[in-house]
C-alpha positions in Angstrom: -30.6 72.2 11.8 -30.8 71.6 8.2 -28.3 74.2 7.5 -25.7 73.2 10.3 -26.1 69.6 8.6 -25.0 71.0 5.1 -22.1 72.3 6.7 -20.6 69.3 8.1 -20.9 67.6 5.0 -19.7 70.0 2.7 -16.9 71.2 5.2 -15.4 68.6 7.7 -13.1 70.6 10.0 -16.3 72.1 11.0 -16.9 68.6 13.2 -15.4 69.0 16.6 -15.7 65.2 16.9 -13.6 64.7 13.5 -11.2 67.3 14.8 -10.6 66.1 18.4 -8.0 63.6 18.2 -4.7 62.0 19.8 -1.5 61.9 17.8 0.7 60.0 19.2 4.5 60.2 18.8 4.9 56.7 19.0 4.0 55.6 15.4 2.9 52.5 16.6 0.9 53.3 19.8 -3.0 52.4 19.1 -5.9 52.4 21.1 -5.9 48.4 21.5 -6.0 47.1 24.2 -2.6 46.0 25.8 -2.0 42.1 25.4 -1.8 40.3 28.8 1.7 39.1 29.7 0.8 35.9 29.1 -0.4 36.2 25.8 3.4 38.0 24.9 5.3 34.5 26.8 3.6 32.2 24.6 3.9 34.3 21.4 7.8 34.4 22.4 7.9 31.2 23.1 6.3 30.3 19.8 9.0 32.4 17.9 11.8 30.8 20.2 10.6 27.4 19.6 13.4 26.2 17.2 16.5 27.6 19.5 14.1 26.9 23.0 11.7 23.8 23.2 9.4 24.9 25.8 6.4 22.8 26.5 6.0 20.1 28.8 6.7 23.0 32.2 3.7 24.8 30.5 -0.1 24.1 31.8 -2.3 22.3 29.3 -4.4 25.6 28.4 -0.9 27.2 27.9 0.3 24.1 26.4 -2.7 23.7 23.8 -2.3 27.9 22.7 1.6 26.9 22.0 1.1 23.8 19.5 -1.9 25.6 17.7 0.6 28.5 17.0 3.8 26.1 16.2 5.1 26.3 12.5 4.5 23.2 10.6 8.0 23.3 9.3 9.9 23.1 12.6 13.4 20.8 12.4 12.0 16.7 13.0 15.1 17.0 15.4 12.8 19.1 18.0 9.0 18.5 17.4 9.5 14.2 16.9 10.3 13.6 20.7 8.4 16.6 22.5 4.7 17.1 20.4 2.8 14.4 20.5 -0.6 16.2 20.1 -2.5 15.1 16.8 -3.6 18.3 16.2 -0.2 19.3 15.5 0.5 16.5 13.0 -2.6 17.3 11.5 -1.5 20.5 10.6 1.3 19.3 9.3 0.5 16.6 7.2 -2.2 19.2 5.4 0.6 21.5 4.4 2.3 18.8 3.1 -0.2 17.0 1.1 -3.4 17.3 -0.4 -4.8 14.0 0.4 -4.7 12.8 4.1 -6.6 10.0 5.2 -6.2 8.6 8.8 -8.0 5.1 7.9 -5.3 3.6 6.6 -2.9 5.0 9.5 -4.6 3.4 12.9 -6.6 7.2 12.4 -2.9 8.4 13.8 -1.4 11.9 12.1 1.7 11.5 13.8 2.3 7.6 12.1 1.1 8.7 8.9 3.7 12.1 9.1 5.9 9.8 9.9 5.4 6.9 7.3 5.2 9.3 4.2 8.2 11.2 5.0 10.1 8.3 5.1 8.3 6.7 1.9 9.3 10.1 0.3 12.9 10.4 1.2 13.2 6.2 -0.1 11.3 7.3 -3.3 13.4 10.3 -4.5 17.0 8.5 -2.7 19.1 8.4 -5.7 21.9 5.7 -5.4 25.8 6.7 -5.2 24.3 10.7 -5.4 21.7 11.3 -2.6 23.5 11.5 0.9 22.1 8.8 3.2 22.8 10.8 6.4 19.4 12.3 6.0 17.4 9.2 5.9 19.9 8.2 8.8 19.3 10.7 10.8 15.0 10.6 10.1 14.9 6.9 10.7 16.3 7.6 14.2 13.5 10.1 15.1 10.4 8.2 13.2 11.5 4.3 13.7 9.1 3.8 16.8 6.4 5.6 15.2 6.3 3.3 11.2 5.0 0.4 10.8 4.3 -0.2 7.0 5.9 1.2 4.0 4.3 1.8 0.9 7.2 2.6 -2.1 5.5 3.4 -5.7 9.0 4.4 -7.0 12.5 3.2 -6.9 15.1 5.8 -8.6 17.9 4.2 -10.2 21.5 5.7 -10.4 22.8 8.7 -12.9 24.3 7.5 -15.9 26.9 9.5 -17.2 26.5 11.5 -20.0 29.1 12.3 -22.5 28.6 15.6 -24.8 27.5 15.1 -28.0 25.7 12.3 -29.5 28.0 9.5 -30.6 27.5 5.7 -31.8 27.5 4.3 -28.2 24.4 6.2 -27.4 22.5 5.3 -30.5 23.3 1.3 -29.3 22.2 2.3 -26.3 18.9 3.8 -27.2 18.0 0.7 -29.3 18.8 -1.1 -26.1 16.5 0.8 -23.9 14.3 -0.5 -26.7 14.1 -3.8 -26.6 14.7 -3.6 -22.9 18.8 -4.9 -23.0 20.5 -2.4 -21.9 22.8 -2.8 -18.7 20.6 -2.9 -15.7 20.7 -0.4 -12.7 20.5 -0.6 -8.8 18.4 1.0 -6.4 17.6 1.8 -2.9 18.9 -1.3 -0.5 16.2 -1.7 2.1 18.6 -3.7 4.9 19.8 -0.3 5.7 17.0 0.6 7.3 14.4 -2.4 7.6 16.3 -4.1 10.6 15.9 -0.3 12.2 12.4 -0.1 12.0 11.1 -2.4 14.8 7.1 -2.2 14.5 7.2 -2.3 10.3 4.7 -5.4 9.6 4.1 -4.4 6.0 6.2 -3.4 3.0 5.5 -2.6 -0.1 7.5 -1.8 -3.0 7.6 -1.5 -6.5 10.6 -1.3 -9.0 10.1 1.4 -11.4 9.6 5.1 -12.1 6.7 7.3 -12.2 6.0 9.8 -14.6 9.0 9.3 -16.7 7.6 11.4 -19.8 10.2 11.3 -22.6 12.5 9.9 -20.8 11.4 6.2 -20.5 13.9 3.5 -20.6 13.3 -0.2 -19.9 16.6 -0.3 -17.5 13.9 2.4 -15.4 11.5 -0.9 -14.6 13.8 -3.8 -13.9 14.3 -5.5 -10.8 18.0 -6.7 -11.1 19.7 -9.4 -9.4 21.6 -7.6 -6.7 17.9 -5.6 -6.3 16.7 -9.4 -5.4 19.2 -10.6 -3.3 19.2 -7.5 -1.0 15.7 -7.3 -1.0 15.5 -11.1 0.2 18.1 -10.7 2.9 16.8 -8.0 4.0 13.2 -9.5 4.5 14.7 -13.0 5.8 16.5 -10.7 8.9 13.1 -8.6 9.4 11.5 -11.4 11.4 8.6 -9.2 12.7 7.7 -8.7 9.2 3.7 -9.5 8.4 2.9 -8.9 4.6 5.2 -8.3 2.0 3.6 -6.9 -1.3 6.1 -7.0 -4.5 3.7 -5.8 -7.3 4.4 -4.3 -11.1 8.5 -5.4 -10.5 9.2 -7.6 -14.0 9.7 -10.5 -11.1 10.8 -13.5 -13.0 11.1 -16.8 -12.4 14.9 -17.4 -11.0 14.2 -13.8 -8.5 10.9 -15.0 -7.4 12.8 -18.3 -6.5 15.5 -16.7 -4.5 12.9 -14.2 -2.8 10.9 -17.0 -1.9 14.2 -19.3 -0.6 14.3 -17.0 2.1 10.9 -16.8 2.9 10.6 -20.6 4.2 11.6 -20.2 7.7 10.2 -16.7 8.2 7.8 -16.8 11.6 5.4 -13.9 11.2 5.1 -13.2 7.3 1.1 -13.9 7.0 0.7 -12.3 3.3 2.3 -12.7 0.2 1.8 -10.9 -2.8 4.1 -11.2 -5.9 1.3 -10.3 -8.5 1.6 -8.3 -11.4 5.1 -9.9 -12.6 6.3 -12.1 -15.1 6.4 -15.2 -12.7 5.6 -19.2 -14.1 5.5 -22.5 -13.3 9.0 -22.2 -11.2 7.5 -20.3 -9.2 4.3 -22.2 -8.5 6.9 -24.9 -7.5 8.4 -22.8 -5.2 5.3 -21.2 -3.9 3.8 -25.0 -3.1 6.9 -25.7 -1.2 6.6 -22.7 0.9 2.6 -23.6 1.6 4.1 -27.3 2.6 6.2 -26.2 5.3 4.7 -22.6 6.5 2.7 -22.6 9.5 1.9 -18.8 9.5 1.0 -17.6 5.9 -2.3 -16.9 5.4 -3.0 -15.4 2.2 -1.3 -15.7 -1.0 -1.7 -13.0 -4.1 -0.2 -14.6 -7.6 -2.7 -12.8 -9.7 -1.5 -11.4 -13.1 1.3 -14.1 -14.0 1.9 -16.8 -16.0 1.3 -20.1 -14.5 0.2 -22.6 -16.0 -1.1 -26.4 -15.2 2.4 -27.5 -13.7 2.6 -24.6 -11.4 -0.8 -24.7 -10.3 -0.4 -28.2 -9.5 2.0 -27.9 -7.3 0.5 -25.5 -5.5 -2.5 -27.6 -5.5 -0.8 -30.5 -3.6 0.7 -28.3 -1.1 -3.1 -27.3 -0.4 -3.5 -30.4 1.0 -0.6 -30.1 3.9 -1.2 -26.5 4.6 -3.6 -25.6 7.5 -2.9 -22.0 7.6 -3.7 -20.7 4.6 -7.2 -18.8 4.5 -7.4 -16.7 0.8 -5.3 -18.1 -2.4 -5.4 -15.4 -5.8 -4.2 -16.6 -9.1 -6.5 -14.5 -11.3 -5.0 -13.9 -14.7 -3.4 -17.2 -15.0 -3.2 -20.2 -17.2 -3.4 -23.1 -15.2 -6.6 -24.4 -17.8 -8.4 -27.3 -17.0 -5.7 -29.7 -16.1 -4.3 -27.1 -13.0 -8.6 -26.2 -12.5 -8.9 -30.5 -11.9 -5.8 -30.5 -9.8 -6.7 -27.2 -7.9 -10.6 -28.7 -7.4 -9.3 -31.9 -6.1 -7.4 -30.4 -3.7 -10.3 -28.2 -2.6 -12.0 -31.5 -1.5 -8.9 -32.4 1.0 -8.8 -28.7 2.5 -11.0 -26.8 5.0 -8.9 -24.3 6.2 -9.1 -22.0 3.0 -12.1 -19.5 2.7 -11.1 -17.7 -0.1 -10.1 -18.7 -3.6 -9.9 -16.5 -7.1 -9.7 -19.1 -10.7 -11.2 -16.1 -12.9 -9.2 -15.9 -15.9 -7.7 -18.8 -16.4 -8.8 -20.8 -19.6 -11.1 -22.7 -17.9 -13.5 -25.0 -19.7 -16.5 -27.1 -19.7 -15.0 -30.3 -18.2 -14.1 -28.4 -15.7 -17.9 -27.6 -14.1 -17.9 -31.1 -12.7 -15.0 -30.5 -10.4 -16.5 -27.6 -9.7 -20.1 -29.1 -8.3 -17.9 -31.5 -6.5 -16.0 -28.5 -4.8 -19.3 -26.6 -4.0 -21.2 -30.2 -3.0 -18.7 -31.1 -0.3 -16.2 -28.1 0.5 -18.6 -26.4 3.5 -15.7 -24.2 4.9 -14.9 -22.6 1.2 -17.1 -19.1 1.7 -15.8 -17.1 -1.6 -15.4 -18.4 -5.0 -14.6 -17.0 -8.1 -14.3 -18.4 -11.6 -15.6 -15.6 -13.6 -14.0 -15.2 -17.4 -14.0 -18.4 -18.0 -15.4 -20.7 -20.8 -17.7 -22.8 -18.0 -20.8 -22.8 -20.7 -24.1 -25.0 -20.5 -22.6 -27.7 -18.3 -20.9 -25.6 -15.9 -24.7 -23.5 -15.6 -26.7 -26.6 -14.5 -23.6 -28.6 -12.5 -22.8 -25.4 -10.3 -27.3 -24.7 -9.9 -27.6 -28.4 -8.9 -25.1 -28.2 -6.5 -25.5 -25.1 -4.5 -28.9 -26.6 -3.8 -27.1 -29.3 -1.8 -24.7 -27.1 -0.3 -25.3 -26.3 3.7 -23.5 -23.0 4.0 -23.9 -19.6 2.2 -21.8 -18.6 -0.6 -20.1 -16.3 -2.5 -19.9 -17.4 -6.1 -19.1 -15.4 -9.3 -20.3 -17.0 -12.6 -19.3 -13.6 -14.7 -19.3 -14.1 -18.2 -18.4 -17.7 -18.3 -20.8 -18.1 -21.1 -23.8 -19.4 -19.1 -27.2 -18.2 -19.8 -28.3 -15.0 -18.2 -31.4 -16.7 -16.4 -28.9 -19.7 -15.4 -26.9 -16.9 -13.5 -29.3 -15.6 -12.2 -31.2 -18.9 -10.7 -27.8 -19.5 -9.4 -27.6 -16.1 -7.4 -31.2 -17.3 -6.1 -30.3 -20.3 -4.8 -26.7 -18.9 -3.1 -29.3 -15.7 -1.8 -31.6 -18.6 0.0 -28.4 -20.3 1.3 -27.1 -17.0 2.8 -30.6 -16.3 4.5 -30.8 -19.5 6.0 -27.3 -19.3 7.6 -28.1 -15.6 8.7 -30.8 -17.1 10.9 -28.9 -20.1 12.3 -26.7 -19.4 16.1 -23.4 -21.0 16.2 
């Protein structure tokens, strides 16, 4: 046995098993089993897809086999009115990106496919050299399907570039400088915002991202045909919700005109201008808007420069306005006389539950204002005056009256030069307040 082992080792051929085969002439016969016919009509169907939609006349197991075999790079054209399985969508927004998160998308892969392709083709569109057919013809396919645009970048059009380096170019590299040089256009959003009938947010910022070497101011300026697009645009989008214009170089006179056309708009609830270069013109114009509004519920004016006029007259309008529930203006400079004006109006509202002073140049003569606010305001839930100069008087005004306060509170007393153990008796007293509302039944 031993011996007959041996031989099969050292010689193969002497194996019957190893020498007892089948060779085919068809080079590609095997022993597999032969697929079912069913399994070949959906594999051709799968290949066929592009030239043949064929789904809905399949059953559902059939159906189900198809879409987990589809390419994710079929034409919009064919898979944006037949597939409406997530699974699909899925698949293809994980080709496409790295980071897919449905939260922020009503948990919906098809809406957020649809949403960043869009946001894409706006962000790379190149004015007077991209062709606009193709953001013509995806808008007709994805309209039904966005409803909020989120734009981080806004190319602006190709200058010319003659050869050779001459004097011009010098000038105009010393204007890109100092932030002169002639100012560029970009995408206009009223050709496709009056298209897109669910959008309730937009978002957009006015500059470029990862510039590099090439940075030019011209890049990061909201020009004045930019405005006055942008503004018609939103005024004719009257199921628009929240408009978000952050990190634009918004000045006064473009805030203005955005806002002139915000006055008789019936569904925008949010506002948010912050991050600009906006001041006491605007404030104006943001108080008149508060006066007559009836739908705007939060405004964001964080990050600006307005000051005591500004904040006054947004102050006033406080007093008219029954809508609004959460008012920013971190980052400001209102100081004490805009902080008294603001306080006082805080005593006439009870709408607002929100409100954000941190920031602001705020001072000791202003804690009074603020014990009175705290005292006598029971509908104001969140308040925060952090990074501000409140010191010893602001510490035992605000501890004596959240003691008389009914209702719970959120109050941030971050480095405004109190004590640490006056902070944190504070946060005691607010922690007792929020227990003892946590136990009453409305």
């Amino acid at each position: 046995y031993r011996e007959n082992e041996q031989n099969l080792f050292s010689n193969p051929a002497a194996d019957p098993r190893k020498m007892r085969r089948i060779i085919a002439e068809d080079p590609e016969w095997s022993l597999a089993t032969v697929p079912r016919l069913i399994d070949i009509c959906i594999k051709h169907i799968v290949e066929n897809f592009a030239d043949n939609p064929l789904l809905d006349e399949l059953k559902p197991k059939h159906k189900d086999k198809v879409l987990e075999a589809l390419a994710t790079d079929l034409p919009l054209k064919i898979t944006a009115p037949l597939v409406s399985d997530e699974g699909y969508w899925k698949r293809c927004c994980k080709a496409r990106w790295a980071v897919c998160d449905t939260d922020q998308y009503g948990d919906s892969w098809k809406r957020m496919f649809f949403e960043r392709n869009m946001e894409d083709l706006i962000e790379n569109f190149v004015p007077e050299s991209t062709d606009l057919d193709e953001i013509a013809d995806t808008l007709e396919l994805s309209n039904d399907f966005i409803k909020r645009l989120r734009i981080r970048q806004l190319l602006p059009q190709i200058k010319d570039i003659s050869a050779g380096v001459s004097a011009e170019e010098e000038i105009s590299d010393q204007g890109s400088d100092t932030g002169t040089d002639d100012s560029l256009d970009h995408f206009d959003f009223g050709l496709i915002i009056n298209k897109l009938p669910n959008l309730v947010e937009l978002s957009v910022t006015y500059g470029v991202r990862n510039c590099g070497m090439n940075f030019e101011w011209s890049l990061f300026e909201f020009t004045q045909k930019d405005c006055y697009l942008l503004a018609k645009a939103v005024k004719d989008c009257t199921h628009l919700q929240i408009l978000r214009l952050q990190r634009c170089q918004i000045e006064d006179e473009k805030a203005r005109l955005i806002i002139s056309h915000l006055l008789d708009h019936p569904s925008l609830r949010v506002l948010d201008i912050s991050h600009n270069r906006i001041g006491d013109k605007t404030g104006r114009a943001v108080g008149k808007l508060l006066s007559g509004n009836k739908v705007l519920e939060e405004v964001n004016l964080s990050d600006n420069h307005i000051r005591a006029e500004g904040a006054s007259a947004i102050a006033f309008s406080l007093k008219k306005n029954i809508t609004l529930r959460t008012l920013n203006l971190k980052l400001n400079r209102i100081g004490d006389e805009g902080g008294r004006n603001m306080c006082q109006a805080l005593m006439k509202t009870s709408t607002l539950l929100h409100i954000d002073l941190s920031s602001n140049g705020l001072g000791e003569h202003m804690a009074a204002s603020l014990a009175e606010v705290l005292s006598h305001n029971q509908s104001l839930q969140h308040i925060v005056i952090s990074c501000n100069k409140l010191g010893v008087a602001g510490a035992g005004s605000s501890k004596r009256a959240s003691r008389t306060t009914r209702f719970s509170k959120h109050y941030d007393l971050r480095l405004t030069d109190i004590s640490q153990q006056s902070e944190h008796s504070i946060m005691n007293v607010i922690k007792s307040n929020k227990d003892r509302c946590s136990g009453v039944t409305v």
